[in-house]
C-alpha positions as CSV (number, residue, x, y, z in Angstrom):
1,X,-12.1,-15.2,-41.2
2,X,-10.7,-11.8,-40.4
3,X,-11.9,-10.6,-36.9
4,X,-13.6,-7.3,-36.8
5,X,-12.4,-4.1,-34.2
6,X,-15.0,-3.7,-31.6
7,X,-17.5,-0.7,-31.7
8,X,-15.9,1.6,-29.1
9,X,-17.9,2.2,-25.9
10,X,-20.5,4.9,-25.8
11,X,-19.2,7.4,-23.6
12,X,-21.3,6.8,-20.8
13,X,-19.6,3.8,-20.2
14,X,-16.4,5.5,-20.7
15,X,-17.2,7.7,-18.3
16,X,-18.1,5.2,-15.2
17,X,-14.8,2.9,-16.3
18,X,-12.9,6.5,-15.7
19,X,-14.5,7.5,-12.5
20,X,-14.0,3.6,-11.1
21,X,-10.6,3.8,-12.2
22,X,-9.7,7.2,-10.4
23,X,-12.2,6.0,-7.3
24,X,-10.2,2.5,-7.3
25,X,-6.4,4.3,-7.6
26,X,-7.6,7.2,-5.3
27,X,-8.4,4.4,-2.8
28,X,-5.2,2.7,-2.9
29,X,-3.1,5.6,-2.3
30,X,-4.9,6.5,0.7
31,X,-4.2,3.1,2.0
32,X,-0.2,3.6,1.2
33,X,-0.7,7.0,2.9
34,X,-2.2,5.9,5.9
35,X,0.1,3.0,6.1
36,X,3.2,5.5,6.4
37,X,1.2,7.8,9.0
38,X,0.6,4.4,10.9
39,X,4.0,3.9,11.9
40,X,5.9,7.4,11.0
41,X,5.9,8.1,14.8
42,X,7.9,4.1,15.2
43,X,10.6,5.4,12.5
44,X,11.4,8.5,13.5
45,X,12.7,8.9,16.9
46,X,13.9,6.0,19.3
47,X,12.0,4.8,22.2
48,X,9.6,1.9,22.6
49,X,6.0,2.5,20.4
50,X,3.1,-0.1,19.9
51,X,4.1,-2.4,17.2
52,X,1.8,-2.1,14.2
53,X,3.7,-3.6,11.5
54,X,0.5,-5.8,11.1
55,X,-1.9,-3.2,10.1
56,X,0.7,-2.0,7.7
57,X,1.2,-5.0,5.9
58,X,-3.1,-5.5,5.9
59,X,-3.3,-1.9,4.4
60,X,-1.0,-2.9,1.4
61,X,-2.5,-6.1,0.9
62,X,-5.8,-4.1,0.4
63,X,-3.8,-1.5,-1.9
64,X,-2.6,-3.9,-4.2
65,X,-6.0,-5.3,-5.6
66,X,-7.1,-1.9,-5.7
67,X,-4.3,-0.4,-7.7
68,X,-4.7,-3.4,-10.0
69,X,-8.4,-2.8,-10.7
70,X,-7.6,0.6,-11.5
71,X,-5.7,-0.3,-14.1
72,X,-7.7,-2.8,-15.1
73,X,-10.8,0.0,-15.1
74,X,-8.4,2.4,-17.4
75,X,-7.3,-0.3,-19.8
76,X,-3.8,-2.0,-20.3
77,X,-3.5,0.7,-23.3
78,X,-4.2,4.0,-20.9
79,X,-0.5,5.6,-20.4
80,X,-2.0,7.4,-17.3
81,X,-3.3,4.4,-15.9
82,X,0.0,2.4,-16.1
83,X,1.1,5.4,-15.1
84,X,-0.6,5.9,-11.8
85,X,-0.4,2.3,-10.8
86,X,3.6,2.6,-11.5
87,X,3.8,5.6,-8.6
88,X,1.8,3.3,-6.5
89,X,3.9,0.0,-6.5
90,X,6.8,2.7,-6.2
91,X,5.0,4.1,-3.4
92,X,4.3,0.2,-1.9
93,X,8.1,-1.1,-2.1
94,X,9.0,2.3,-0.2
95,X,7.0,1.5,2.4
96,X,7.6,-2.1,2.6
97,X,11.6,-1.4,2.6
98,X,11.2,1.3,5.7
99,X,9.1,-1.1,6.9
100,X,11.3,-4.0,6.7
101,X,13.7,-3.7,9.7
102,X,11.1,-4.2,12.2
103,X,8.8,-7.2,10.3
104,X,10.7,-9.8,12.5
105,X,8.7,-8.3,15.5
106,X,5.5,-9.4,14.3
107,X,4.5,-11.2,16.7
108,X,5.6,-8.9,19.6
109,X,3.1,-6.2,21.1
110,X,5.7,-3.3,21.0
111,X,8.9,-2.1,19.1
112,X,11.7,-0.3,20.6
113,X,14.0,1.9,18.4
114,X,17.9,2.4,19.4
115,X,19.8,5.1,18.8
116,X,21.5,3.5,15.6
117,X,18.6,3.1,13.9
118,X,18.1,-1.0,14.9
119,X,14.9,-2.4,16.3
120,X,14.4,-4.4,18.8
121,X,11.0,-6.7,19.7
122,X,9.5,-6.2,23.7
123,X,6.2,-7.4,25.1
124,X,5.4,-5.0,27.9
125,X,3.4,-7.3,29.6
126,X,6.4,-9.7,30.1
127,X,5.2,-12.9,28.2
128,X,7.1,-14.5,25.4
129,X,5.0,-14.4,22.4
């Protein structure tokens, strides 16, 4: 038995799959954006900052699920939708590779910068983690 193509959505449904799509993709990027703004003022200038590696890390695992029911809202056939979730997982291994260097201070309440660029892991209030 041959299997029939689907009726195509009415538009109305169309139209909410779109705008969840763009709500969904909209969401995730403003979690990649926030996670750079969280932690530009760590990467750009030495000195000791708070360490918040951990919200960084928390705001991409929300992106990703977001991004990928974006494209799951467009369809695996939308260009722009496989677009737009490609600029986001480009937008996600960017900010986990600047993000990278100072990971292994997780567990450490602050994060001091050197001059060469190195990180280095401090608890201010003396403890060991």
């Amino acid at each position: 038995m041959k299997d029939r193509p689907s009726a195509p959505d009415p538009p109305m449904i169309r139209a909410l799959r779109g705008c969840a799509a763009i709500a969904l993709l909209g969401f995730a990027l403003l979690l990649v954006l926030i996670s750079f703004g969280a932690t530009i003022e760590m990467e750009t200038f030495p000195g000791l900052r708070e360490n918040r590696a951990w919200m960084v890390v928390s705001l991409l695992v929300l992106a990703a699920p977001a991004a990928v029911g974006g494209l799951l809202f467009t369809g695996w056939r939308s260009y722009g939708g496989r677009a737009a979730t490609a600029c986001l997982v480009v937008l996600m291994a960017l900010r986990v590779w600047t993000l990278a260097p100072a990971l292994h201070c997780w567990s450490y309440d602050s994060v001091g910068r050197g001059d060469d660029g190195s990180y280095h892991c401090v608890n201010r209030d003396g403890t060991a983690p």
